[in-house]
C-alpha positions in Angstrom: -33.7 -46.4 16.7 -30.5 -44.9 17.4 -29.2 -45.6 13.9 -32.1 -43.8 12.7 -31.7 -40.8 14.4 -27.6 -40.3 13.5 -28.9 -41.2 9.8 -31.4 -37.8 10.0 -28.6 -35.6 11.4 -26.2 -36.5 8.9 -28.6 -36.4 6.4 -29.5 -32.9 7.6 -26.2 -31.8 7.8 -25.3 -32.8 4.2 -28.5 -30.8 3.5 -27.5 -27.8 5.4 -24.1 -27.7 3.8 -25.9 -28.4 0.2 -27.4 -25.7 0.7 -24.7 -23.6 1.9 -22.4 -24.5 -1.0 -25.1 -23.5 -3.8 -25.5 -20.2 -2.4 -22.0 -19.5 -2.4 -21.5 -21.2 -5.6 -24.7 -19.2 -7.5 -23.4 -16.3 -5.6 -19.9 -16.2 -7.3 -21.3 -17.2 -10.3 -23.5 -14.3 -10.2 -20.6 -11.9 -9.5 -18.0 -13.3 -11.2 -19.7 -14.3 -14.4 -23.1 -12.7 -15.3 -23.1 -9.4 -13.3 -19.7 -8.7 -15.1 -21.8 -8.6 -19.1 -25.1 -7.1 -17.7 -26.3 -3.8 -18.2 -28.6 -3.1 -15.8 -31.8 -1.0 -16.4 -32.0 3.1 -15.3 -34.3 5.5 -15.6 -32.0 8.3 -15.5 -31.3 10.4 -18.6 -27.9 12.5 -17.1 -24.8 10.7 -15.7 -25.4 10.8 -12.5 -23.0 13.0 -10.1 -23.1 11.1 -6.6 -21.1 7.7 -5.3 -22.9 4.6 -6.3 -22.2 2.8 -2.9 -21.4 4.6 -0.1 -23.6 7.7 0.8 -20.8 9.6 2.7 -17.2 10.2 2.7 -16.8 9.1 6.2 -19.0 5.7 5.5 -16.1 5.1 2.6 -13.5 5.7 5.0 -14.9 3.3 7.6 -14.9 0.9 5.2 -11.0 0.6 5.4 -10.7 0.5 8.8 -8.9 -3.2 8.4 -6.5 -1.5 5.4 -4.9 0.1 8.5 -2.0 2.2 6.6 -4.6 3.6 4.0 -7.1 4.2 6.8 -4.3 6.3 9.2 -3.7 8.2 6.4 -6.9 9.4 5.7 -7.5 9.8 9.6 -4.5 11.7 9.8 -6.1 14.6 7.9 -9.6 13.3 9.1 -11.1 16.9 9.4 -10.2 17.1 5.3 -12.0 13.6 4.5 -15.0 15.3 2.6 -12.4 17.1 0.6 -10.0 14.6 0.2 -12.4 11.9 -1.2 -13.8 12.3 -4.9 -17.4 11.0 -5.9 -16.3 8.8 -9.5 -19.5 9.9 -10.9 -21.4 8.0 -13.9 -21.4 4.4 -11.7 -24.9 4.5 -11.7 -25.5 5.9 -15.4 -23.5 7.6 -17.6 -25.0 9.3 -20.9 -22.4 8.7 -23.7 -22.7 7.2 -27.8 -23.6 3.5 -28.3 -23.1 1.8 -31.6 -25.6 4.6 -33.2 -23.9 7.4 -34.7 -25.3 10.9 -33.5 -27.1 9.5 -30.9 -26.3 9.4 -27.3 -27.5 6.4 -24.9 -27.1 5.8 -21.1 -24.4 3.6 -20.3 -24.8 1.7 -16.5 -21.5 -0.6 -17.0 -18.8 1.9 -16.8 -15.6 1.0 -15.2 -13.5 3.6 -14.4 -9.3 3.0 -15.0 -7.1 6.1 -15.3 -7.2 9.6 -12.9 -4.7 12.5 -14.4 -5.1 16.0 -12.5 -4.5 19.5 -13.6 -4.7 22.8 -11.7 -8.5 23.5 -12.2 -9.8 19.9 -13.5 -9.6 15.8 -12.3 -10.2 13.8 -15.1 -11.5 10.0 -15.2 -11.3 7.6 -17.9 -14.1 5.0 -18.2 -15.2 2.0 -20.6 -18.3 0.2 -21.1 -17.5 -3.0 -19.2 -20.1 -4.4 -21.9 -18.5 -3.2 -24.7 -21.8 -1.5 -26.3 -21.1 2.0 -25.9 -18.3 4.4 -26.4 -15.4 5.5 -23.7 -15.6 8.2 -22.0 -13.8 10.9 -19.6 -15.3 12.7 -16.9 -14.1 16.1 -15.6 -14.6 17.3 -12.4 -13.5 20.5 -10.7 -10.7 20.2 -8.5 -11.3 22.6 -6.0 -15.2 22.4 -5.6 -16.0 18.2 -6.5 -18.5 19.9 -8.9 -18.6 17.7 -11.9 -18.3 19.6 -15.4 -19.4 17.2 -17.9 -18.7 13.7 -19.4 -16.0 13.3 -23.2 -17.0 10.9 -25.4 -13.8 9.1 -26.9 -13.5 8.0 -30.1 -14.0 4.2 -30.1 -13.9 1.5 -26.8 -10.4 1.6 -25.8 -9.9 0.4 -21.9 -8.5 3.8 -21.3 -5.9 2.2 -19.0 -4.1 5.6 -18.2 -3.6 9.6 -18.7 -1.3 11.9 -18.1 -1.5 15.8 -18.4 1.3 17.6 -19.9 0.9 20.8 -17.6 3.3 22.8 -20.2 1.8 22.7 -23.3 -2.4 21.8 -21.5 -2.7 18.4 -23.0 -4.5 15.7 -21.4 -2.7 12.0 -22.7 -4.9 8.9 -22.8 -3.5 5.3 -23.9 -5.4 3.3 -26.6 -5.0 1.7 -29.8 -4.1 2.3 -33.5 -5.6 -0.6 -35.3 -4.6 -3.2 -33.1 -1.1 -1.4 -32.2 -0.2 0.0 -28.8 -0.8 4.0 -29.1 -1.3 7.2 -27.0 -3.4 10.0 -28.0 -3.6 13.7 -26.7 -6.4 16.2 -26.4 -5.9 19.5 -26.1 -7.4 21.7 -22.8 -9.4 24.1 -25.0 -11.2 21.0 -27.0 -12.0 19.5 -23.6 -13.7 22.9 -22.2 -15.8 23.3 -25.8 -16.8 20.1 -25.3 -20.8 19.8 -25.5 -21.8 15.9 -25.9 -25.5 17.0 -26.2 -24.9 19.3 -28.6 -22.1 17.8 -30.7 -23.5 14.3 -30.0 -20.1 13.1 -31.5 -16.9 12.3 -29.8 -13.7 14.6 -29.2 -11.7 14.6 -31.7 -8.1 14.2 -30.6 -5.2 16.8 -31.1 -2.3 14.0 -31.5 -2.1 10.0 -31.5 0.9 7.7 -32.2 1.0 4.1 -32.5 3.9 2.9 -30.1 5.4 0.3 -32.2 8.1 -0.6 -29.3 5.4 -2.1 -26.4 3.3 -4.4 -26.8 0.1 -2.5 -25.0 -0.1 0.9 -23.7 -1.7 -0.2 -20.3 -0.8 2.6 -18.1 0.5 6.0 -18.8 2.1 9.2 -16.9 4.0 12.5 -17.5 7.2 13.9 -16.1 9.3 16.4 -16.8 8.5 16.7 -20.1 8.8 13.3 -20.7 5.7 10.5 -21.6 5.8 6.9 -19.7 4.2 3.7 -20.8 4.1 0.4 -19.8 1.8 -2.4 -20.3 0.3 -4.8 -17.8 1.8 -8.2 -17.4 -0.3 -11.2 -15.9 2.6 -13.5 -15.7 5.8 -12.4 -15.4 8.3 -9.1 -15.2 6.9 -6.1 -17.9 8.3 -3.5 -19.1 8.0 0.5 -19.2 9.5 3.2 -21.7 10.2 7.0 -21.8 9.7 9.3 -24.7 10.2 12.4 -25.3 7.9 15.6 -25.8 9.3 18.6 -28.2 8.2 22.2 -27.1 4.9 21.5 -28.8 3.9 18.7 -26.1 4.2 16.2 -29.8 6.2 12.7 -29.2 9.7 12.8 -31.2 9.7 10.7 -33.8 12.8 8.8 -35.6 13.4 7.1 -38.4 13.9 3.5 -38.6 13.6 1.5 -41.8 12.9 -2.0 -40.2 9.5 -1.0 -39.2 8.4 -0.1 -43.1 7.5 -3.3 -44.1 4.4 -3.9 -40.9 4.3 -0.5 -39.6 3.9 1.4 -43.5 6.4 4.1 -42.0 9.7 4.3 -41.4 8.9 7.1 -39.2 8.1 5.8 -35.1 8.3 7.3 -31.8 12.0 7.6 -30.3 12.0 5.4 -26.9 14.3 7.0 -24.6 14.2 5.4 -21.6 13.4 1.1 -21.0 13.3 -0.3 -17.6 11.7 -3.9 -16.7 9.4 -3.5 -14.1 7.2 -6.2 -11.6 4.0 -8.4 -13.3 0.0 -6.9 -12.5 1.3 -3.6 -12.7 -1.7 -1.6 -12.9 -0.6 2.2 -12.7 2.9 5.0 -12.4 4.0 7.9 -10.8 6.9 9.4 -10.3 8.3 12.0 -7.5 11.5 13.3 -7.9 13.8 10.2 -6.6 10.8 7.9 -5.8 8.8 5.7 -8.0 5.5 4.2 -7.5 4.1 1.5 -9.0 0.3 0.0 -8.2 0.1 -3.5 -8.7 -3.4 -5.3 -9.1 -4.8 -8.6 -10.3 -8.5 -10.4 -9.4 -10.4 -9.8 -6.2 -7.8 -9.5 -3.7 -6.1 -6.7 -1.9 -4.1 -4.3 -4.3 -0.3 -3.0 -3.0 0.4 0.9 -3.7 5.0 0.1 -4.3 7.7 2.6 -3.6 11.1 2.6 -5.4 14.1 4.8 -5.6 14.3 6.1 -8.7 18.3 7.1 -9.9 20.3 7.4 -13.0 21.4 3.7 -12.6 17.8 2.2 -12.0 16.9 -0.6 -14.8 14.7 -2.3 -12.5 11.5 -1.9 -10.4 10.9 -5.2 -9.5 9.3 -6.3 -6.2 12.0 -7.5 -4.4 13.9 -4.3 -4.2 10.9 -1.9 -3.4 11.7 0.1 0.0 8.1 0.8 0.8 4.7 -1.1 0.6 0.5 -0.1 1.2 -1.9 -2.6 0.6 -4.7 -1.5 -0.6 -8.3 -2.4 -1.3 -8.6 -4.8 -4.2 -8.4 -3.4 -7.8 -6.7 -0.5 -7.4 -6.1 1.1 -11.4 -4.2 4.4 -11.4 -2.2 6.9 -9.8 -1.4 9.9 -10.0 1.3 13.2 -8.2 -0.3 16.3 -7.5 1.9 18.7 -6.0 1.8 17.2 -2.6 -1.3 15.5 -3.3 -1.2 11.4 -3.7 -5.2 10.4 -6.1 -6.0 7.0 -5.9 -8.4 5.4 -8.8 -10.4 1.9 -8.1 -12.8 0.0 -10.6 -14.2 -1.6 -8.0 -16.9 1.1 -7.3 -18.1 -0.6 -11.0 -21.0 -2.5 -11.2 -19.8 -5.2 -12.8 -17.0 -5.5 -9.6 -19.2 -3.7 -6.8 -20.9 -7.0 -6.2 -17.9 -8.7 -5.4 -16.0 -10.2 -1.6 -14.4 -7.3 0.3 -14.8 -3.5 0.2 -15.6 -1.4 -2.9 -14.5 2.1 -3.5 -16.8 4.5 -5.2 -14.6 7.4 -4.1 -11.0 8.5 -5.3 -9.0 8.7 -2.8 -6.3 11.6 -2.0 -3.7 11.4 0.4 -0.2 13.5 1.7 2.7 12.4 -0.6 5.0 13.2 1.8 4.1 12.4 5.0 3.2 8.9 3.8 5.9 7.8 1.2 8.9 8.5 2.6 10.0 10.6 0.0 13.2 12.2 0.1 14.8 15.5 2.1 15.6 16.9 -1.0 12.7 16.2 -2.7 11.0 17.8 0.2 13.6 20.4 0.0 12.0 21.5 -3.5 8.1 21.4 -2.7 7.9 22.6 0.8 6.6 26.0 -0.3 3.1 24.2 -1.2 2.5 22.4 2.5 2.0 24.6 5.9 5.0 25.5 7.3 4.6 23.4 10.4 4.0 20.7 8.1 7.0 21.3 5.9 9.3 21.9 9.0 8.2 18.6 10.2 9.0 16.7 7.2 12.0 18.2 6.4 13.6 16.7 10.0 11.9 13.7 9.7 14.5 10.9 10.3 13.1 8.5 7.8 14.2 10.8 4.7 17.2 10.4 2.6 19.4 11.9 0.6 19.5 9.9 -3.1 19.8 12.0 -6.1 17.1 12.8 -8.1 16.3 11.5 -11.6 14.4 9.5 -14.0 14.7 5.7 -14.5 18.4 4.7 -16.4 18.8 6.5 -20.0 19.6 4.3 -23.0 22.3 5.9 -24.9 21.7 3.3 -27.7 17.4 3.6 -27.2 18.1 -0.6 -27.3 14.7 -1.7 -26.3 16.5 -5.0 -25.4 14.0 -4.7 -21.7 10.8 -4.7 -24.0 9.1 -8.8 -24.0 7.8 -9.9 -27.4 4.4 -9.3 -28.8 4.0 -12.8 -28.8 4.9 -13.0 -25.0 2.6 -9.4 -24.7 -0.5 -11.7 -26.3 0.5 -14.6 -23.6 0.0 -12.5 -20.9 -3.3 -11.1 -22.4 -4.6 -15.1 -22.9 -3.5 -16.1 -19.1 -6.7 -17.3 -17.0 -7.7 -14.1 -15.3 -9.3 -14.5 -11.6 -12.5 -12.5 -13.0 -13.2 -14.2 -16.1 -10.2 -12.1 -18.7 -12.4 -8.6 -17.7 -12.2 -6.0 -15.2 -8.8 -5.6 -13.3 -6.1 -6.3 -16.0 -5.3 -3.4 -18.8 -5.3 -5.7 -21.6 -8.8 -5.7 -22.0 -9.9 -5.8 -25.7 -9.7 -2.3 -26.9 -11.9 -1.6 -30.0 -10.8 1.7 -31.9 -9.4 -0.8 -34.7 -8.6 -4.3 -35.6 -7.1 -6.4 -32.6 -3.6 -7.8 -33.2 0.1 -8.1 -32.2 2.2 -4.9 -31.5 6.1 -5.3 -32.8 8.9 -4.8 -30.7 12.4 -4.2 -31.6 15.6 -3.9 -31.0 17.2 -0.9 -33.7 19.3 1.6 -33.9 17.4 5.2 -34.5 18.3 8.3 -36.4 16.2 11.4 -35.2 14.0 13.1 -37.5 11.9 16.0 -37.2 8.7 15.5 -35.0 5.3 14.3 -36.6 1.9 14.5 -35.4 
């Protein structure tokens, strides 16, 4: 009798723990597999302007209370959390062009990647996590949160990154040039005569230039007058260049004869700057002396990384970073403001929103200065945008420095020496990716042109005059 009893509780714990284990296991199949390649139905007919998840501001930032640095940061200014937290609009629906010419369709897989800022607009970048319907950016006034309208993008590229040249009013996205790492640039006045419903075509783009020298143009950003990329890296370091902008806002060009025979030009885009930077790298910005890097790979917590920046840095690899945030998991881009810190997640998607721990459906914007120990005499040069209390405060703040400000290391020689193979570029793309080889890496196919392997090389280059 006894026997028979301790045979029905183990036999109803196996049960219970059956059953347990195929709801977890349909669960993350749902999520990780099938969610990720649906589309789901919507009846709306306008991208839709509100957060997909979280009704309020507050509700998103009581959502972090366990990401304790990103949370006291957003506390600190807690009476400016409605305007410090963006809506990414079109998570619900966006309207953009499917595989029809002239005709626009709603899209309910976007995934939104890159975040560049200018003084009136935000702009987000976005992709069809499904692959059926065109890019797209979506601009939104700064000051107000009212969203303006939605740019179609030529093609399906991932839209890892942008950058906006603030002297000459052009707005930088990364892409492709069949199959080859490029950049493209579209000029302010295009984006603000922009009308999808009436054009029902996409923008057409002021500059682009294939990047012969990396092997993906992952992530993008703008200093000084100078353009970074860098590509993301699932196993192993990466690397980022510089290049440099003429008075027109056009990448120079230089001549190299070694590319003629796969590139059909002799005529590429001058790297300036190389520097080998950390694997997962997801996004860049840089702040006089300091240099931040976002780092972010499958479902688990992201990391916002701080590194000085000086004329003899090669190298931003983990190791010698001086600060660290985690943050919530798939963190994308980021991008310097002024004062101002924006934060970009995918995870606010609805391919990822179903997924283990906290989604963000809102950019988040946060003080530069107060939170990433960034220099006195970087201070020294912006206090004139904070309150003066503010400023004063910083400015004898005891964990400030005093490193010189500059860009990563020039390369007299432009050697690209720091730049890993296309074959070892097209590795990192093949690695097993935590969500299936979609979502959180910035390799994901991009579909302007044929898919294939970017070149890089080591050369010698002669300047020639600038080309668009």
């Amino acid at each position: 009798m006894k026997k028979h009893k301790v045979l029905k509780i183990v036999l109803g714990i196996l049960c219970f723990l059956l059953f347990i284990g195929g709801s977890v296991g349909g669960y993350c199949y749902y999520s990780f597999f099938i969610r990720p390649k649906t589309e789901p139905k919507t009846t709306l007919t306008e991208t839709n302007t509100d957060a997909a998840i979280h009704d309020t501001p507050q509700a998103q930032m009581r959502s972090l209370f366990f990401y304790r640095e990103l949370y006291n940061y957003l506390k600190y200014d807690v009476e400016n959390i409605e305007e410090n937290l963006f809506a990414i609009p079109g998570m619900k629906a966006t309207k953009t062009i499917g595989k029809t010419k002239g005709q626009t369709e709603m899209c309910t897989s976007m995934t939104p990647q890159g975040i560049a800022v200018s003084d009136k607009y935000m702009f987000i970048s976005a992709y069809c996590h499904t692959h059926e319907h065109h890019s797209v950016i979506y601009v939104i006034e700064k000051d107000t949160h009212n969203y303006i309208k939605e740019i179609v993008l030529p093609g399906r590229p991932h839209v890892g990154g942008m950058a906006y040249d603030t002297e000459n009013d052009n707005l930088w996205v990364s892409c492709t040039d069949n199959s080859v790492a490029a950049v493209a640039a579209i000029h302010i006045d295009a984006i603000e005569a922009y009308d999808l419903e009436r054009d029902k075509t996409p923008i057409s783009y002021l500059y682009k230039y294939p990047i012969y020298t990396i092997t993906k143009s992952s992530f993008i950003t703008y200093n000084n007058r100078k353009l970074y990329i860098g590509y993301f890296s699932a196993k192993g370091e990466s690397t980022m260049q510089s290049f440099q902008l003429d008075a027109q806002g056009a990448i120079m060009q230089v001549k190299d004869e070694s590319y003629a025979s796969f590139a059909k030009t002799d005529v590429i885009a001058k790297v300036v700057n190389v520097a080998e930077i950390s694997q997962h790298v997801q996004g860049m910005a840089l702040s006089g002396n300091r240099l931040m890097l976002t780092q972010s790979y499958g479902v688990l917590n992201s990391t916002l990384t701080v590194f000085k920046n000086s004329e003899d840095s090669t190298n931003f690899l983990d190791t010698q970073a001086i600060n660290k945030v985690i943050t919530p998991r798939q963190l994308e881009q980021i991008y310097i403001d002024g004062g101002d810190l924006y934060m970009i997640f995918e995870s606010g998607s609805y391919a990822y929103s179903g997924l283990p721990l906290p989604a963000m459906d809102y950019v988040v914007r946060i003080n530069l200065y107060k939170t990433l120990k960034i220099d006195k005499k970087d201070l020294e040069n912006i206090v004139e945008e904070l309150p003066k209390e503010e400023a004063d405060e910083l400015l004898n703040s005891d964990e400030t420095s005093d490193d010189n400000t500059s860009d990563f290391q020039e390369n007299s020689d432009t050697s690209v020496e720091g730049s890993p193979s296309a074959q070892d570029g097209i590795q990192s793309e093949t690695d097993n990716n935590p969500l299936d080889g979609s979502g959180t890496s910035d390799v994901e196919n991009q579909t302007e042109g044929n898919e294939g392997d970017s070149i890089n090389k080591t050369t010698d280059f002669e300047e020639v005059a600038p080309t668009s």
